[in-house]
C-alpha positions in Angstrom: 56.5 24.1 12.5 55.4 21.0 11.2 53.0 18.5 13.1 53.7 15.0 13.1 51.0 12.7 11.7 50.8 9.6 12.8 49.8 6.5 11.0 46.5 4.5 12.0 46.8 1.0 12.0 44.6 -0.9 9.1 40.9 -1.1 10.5 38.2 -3.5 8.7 34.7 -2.6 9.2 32.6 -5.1 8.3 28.4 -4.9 8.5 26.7 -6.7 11.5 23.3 -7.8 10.8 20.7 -7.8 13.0 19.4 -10.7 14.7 15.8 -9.1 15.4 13.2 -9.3 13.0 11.8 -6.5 11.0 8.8 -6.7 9.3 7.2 -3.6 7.4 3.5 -2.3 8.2 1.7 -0.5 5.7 0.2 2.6 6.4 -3.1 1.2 5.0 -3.3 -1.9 7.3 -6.8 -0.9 8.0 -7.9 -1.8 5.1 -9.7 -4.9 4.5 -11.3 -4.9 1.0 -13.7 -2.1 -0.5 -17.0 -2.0 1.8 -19.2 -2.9 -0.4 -22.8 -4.6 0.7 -21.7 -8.3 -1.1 -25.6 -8.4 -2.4 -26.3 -4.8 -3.5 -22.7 -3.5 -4.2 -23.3 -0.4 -2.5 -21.1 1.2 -0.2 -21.5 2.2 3.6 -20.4 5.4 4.6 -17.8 3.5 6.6 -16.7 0.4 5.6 -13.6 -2.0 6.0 -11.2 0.9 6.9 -12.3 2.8 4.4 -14.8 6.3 5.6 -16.5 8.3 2.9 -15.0 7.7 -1.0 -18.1 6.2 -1.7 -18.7 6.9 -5.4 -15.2 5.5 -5.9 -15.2 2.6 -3.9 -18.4 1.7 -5.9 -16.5 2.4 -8.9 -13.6 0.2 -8.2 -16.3 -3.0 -7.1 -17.3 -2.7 -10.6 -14.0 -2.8 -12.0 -13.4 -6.1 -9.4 -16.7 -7.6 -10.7 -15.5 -7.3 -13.9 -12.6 -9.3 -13.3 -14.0 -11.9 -11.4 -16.5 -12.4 -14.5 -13.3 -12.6 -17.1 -14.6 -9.5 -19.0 -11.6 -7.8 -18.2 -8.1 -8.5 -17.8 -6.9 -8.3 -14.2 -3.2 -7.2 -15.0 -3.2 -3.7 -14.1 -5.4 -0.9 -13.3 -4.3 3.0 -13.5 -5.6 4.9 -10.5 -5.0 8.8 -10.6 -5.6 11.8 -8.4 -3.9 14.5 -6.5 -1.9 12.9 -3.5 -3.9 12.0 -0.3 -6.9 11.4 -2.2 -6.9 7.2 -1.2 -5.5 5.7 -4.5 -3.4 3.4 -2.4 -5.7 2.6 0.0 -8.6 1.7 -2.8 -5.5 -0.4 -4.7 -5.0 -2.2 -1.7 -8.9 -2.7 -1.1 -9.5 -4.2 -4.4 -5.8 -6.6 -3.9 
């Protein structure tokens, strides 16, 4: 026995937009630059969202000195380390 099959009529499907807006939070919104002391340059143990990396929140104040003072080129910076170890959250602290 057959079955009979019947025929759809022609649907459209069109996208509908949203009328709310979105706007995306970083995970790293805590962080408000490096934590540095602005005389001494050394870090607090906590600091503008940052807790504990001190040694390389120190580092990367050097690195932001030295492009303030034109001695090197601000363009791009290579941060590497095994994940969770706060290379996006230092990037964001020196932007």
């Amino acid at each position: 026995q057959r079955k009979k099959i019947q025929k759809l009529p022609n649907m459209k499907i069109e996208e509908v937009k949203s009328t709310t807006k979105t706007a995306r939070i970083s995970a790293h919104t805590h962080v408000k630059g490096l934590g540095l002391d602005p005389n001494t340059g050394t870090p607090s143990f906590i600091g503008s969202g940052f807790v504990g990396q001190e040694r390389a929140r120190e580092a990367c104040g050097v690195v932001v000195d030295l492009i303030r003072s034109r001695k090197m080129a601000g363009r791009a910076l290579l941060l590497a380390g095994a994940p969770g170890t706060g290379k996006t959250a230092l990037a964001l602290g020196i932007a």
